[in-house]
Backbone as a ProteinNet text record, in pm:
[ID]
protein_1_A
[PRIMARY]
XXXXXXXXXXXXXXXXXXXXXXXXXXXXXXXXXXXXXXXXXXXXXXXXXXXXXXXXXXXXXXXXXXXXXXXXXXXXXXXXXXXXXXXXXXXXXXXXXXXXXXXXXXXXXXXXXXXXXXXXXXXXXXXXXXXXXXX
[TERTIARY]
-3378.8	-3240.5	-3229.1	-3164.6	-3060.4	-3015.6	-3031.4	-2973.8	-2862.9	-2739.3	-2636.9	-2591.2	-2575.5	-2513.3	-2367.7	-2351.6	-2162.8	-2085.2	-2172.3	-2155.3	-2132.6	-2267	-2226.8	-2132.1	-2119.1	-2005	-1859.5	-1830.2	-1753	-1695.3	-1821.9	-1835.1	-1771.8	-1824.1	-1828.6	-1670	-1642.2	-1464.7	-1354.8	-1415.3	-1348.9	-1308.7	-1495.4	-1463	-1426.8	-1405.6	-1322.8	-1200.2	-1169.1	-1036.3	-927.6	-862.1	-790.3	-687.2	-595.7	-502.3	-386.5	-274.1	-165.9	-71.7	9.7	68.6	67	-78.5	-87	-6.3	85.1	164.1	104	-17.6	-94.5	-205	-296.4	-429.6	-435.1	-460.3	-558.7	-674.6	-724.5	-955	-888.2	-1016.9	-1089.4	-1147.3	-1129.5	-1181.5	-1303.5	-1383.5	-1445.2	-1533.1	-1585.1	-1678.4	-1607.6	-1496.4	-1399.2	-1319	-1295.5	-1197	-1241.3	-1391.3	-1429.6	-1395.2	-1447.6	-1347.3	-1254.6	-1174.8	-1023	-967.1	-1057.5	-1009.4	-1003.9	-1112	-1183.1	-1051.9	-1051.9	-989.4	-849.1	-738.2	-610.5	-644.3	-718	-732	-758	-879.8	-819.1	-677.3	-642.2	-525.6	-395.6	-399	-278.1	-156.4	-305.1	-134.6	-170.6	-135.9	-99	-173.9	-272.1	-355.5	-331.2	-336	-334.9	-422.6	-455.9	-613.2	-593	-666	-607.9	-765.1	-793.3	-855.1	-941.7	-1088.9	-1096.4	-1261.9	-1332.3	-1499.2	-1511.5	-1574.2	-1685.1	-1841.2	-1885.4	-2024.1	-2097.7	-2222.4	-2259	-2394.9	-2436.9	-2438.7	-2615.8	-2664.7	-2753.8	-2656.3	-2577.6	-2491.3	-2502.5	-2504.2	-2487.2	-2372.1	-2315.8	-2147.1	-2201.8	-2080.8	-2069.1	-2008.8	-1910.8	-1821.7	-1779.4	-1714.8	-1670.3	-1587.9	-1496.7	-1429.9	-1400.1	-1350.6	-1328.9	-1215.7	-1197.3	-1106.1	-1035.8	-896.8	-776.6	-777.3	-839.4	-868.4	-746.6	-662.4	-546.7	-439.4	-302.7	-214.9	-199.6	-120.2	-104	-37.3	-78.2	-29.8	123.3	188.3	344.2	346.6	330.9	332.9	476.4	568.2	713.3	752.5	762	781.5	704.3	557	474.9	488.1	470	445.1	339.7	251.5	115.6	14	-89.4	-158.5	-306.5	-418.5	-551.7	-577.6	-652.9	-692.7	-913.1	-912.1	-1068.7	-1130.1	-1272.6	-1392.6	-1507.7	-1592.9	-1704.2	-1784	-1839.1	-1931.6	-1863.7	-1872.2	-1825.8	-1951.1	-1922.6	-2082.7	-1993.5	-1949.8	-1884.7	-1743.4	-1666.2	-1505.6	-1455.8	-1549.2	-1426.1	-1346.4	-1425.9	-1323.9	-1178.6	-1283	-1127.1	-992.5	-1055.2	-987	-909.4	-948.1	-866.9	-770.3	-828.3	-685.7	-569.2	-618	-499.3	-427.2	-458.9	-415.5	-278.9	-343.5	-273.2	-152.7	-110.5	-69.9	59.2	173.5	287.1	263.5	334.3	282.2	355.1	455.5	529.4	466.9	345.7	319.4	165.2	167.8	81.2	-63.3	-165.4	-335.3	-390	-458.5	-565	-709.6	-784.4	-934.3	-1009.2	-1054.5	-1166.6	-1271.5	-1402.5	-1498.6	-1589	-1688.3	-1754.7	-1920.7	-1971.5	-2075.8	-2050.3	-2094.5	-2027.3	-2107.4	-2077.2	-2150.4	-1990.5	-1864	-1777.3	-1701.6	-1598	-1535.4	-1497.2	-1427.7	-1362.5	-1478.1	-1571.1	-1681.1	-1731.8	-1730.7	-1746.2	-1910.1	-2005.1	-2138.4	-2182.2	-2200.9	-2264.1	-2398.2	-2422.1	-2610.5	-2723.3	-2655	-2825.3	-2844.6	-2904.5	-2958.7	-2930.9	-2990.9	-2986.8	-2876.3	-2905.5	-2870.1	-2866.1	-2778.8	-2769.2	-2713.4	-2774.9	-2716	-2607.3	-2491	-2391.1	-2380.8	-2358.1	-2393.1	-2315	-2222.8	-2147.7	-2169.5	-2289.8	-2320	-2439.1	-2461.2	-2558.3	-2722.5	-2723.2	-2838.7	-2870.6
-1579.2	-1545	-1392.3	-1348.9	-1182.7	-1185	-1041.5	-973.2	-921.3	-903	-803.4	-745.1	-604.9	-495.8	-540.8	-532.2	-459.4	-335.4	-228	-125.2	-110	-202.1	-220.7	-346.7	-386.4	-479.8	-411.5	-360.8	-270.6	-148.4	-113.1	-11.5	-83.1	-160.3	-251.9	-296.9	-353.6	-351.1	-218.7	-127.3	-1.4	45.8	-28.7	28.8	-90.1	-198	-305.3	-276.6	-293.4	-273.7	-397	-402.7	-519.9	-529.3	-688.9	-634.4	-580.1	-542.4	-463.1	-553.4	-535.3	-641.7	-724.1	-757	-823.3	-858.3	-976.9	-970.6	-983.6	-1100.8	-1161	-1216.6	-1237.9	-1274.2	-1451.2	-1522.3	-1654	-1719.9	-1715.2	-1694.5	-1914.5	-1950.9	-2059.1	-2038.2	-2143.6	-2165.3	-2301	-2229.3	-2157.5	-2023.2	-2072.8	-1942.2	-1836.8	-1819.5	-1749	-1644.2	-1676.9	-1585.1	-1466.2	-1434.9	-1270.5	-1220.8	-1256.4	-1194.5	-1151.2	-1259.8	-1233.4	-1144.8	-1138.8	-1055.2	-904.6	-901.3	-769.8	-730	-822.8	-806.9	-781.7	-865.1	-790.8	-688.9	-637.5	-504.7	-404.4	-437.2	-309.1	-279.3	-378.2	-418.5	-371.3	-387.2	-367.4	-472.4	-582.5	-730	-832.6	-929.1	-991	-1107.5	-1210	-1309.9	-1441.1	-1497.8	-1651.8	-1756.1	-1827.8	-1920.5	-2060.2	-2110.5	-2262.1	-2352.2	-2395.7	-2491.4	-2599.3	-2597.7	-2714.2	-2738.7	-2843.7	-2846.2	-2933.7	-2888.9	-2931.5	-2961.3	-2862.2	-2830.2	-2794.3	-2879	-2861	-2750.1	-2721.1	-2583.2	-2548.7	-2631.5	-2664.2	-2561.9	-2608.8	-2607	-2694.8	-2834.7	-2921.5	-3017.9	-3039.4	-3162.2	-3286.5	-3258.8	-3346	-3455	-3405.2	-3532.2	-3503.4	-3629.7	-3632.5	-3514.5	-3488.2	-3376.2	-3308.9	-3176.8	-3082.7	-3179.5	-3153.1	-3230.4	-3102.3	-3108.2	-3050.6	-3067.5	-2973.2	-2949.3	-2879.5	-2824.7	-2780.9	-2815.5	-2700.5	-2726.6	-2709.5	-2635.4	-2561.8	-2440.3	-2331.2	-2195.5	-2187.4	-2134.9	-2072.9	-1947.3	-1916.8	-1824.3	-1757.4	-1784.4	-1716	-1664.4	-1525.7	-1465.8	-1445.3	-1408.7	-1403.9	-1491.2	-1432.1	-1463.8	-1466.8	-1362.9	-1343.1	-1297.8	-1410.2	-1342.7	-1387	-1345.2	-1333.3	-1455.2	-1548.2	-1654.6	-1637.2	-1617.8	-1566.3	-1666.9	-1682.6	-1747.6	-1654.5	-1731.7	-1640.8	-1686.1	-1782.5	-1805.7	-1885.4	-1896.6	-1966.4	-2016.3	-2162.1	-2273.1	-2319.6	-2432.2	-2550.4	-2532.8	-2447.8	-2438	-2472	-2620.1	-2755.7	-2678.5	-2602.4	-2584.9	-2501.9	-2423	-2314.9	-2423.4	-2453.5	-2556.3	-2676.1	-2716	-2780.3	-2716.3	-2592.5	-2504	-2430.1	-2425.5	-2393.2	-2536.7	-2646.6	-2760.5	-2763.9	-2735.8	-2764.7	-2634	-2514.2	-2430.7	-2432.7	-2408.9	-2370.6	-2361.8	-2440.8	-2419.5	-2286.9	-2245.6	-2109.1	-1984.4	-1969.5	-1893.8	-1864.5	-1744.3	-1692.1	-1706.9	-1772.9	-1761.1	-1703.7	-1526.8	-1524.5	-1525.8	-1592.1	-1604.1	-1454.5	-1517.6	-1323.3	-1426.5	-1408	-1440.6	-1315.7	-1383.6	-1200.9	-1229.2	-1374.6	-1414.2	-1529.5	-1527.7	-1598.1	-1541.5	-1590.6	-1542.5	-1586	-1518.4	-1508.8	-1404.3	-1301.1	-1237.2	-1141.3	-1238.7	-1232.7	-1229.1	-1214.8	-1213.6	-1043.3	-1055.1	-906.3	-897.4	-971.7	-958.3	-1070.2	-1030.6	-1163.4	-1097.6	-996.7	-961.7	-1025.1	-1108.7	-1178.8	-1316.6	-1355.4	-1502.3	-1567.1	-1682.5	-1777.5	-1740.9	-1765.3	-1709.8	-1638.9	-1571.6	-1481.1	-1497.6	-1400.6	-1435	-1306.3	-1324.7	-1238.3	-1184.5	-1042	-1008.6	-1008.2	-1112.3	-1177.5	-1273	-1375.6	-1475.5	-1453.1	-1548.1	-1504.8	-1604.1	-1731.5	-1754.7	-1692.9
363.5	337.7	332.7	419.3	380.8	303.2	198	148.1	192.1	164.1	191.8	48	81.8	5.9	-29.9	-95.1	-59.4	-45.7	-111	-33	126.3	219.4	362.2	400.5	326.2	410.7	358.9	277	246.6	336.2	369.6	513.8	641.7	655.8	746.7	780.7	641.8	671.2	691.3	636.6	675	820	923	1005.1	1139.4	1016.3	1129.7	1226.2	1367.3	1435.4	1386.9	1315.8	1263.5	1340.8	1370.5	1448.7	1384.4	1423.1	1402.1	1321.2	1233.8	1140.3	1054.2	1025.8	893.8	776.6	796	654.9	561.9	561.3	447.8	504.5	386.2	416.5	328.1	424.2	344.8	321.4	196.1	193.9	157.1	256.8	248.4	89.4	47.2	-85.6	-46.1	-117.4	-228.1	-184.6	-61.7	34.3	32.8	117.3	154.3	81.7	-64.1	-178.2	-171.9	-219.2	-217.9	-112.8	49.2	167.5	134.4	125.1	172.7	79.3	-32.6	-173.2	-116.4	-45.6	23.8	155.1	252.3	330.3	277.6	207.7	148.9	129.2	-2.1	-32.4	100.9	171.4	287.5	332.3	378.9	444.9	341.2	216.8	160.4	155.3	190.2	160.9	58	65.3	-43.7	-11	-111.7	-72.5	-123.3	-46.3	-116	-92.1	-145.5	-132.2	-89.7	-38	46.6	-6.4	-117.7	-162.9	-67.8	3.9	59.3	15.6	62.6	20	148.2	225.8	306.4	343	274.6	290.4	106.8	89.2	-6.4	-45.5	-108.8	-135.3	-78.2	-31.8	89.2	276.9	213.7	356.5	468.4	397.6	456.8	401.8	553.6	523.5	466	342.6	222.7	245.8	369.2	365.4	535.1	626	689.4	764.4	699.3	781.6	570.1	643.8	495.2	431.1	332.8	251.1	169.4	147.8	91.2	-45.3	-178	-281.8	-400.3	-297	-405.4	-320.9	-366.3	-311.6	-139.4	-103.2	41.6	-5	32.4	3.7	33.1	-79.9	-16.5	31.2	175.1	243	273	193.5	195.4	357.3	353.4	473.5	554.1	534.3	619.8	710.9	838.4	964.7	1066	1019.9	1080.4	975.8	1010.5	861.8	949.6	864.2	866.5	761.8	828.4	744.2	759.9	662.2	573	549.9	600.5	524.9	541.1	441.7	425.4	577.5	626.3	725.5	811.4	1001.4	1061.1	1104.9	1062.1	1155.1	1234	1216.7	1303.1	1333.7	1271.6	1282.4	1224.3	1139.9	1059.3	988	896.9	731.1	798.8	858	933.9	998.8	1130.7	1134.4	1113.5	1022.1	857.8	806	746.1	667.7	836.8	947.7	983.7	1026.3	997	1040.5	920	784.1	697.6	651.5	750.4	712.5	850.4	792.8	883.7	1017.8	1109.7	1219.2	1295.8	1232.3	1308.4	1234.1	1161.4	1140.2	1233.5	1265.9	1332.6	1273.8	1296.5	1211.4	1301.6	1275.5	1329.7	1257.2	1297.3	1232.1	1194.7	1030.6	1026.8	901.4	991.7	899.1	860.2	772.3	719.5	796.3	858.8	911.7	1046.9	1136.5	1254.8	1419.1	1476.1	1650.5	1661.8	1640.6	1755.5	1689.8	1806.8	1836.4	1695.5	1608.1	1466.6	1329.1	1366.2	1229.1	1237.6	1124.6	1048	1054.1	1067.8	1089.1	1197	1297.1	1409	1452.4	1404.7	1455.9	1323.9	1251	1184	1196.4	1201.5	1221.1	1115.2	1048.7	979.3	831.6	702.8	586.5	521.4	420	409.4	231	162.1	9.8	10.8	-30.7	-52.7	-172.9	-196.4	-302.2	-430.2	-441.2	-535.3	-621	-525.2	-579.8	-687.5	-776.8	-880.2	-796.8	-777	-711.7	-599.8
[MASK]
+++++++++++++++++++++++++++++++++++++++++++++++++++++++++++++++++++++++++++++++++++++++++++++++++++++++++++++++++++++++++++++++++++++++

């Protein structure tokens, strides 16, 4: 397992190209919150959390497809927002919460670990301990 700083992922978001407009940010719960906590704060918008459990702490699926743990975010005006998880494996969880979120609102994907386009770290391999967590 990697270590990560937060000092460098901190860095790291500073020197992200984000796109243009961001009303609001939404973190996948439970992985996801510190992101997105991170990501509003660069950004300067406003966050809201979308509750789901998929994967158990192995990181292996617990259940069938992610399952819907709280409410559904009231995203008021926002129109385009950044929807946050901590790691992209399979898509499900992501894919789940934009299933369950307004469909006239704009989702673009931002993970902080991932091999695609939108992840804030795609050069390490396997796992990685984030430096939030206590195990």
């Amino acid at each position: 397992m990697t270590p990560l700083k937060f000092e460098d992922l901190c860095a790291r978001l500073q020197a992200w190209d984000f796109p243009a407009r961001i009303d609001g940010v939404v973190g996948i719960a439970s992985g996801g919150v510190v992101p997105a906590a991170m990501v509003a704060q660069q950004l300067g918008v406003g966050l809201r959390v979308i509750g789901l459990n998929y994967r158990d702490e192995a990181n292996e699926p617990r259940h069938p497809e992610p399952k819907l743990l709280s409410k559904i975010p009231d995203l008021g005006e926002w129109r385009r927002i950044l929807l946050v998880d901590d790691v992209y494996v399979s898509g499900r969880s992501w894919e789940a919460a934009r299933r369950f979120l307004p469909e006239e609102v704009e989702v673009l994907p931002f993970v902080f670990k991932g091999r695609q386009d939108f992840a804030l770290i795609s050069d390490l391999d396997g796992c990685v301990h984030w430096p939030w967590r206590t195990e």
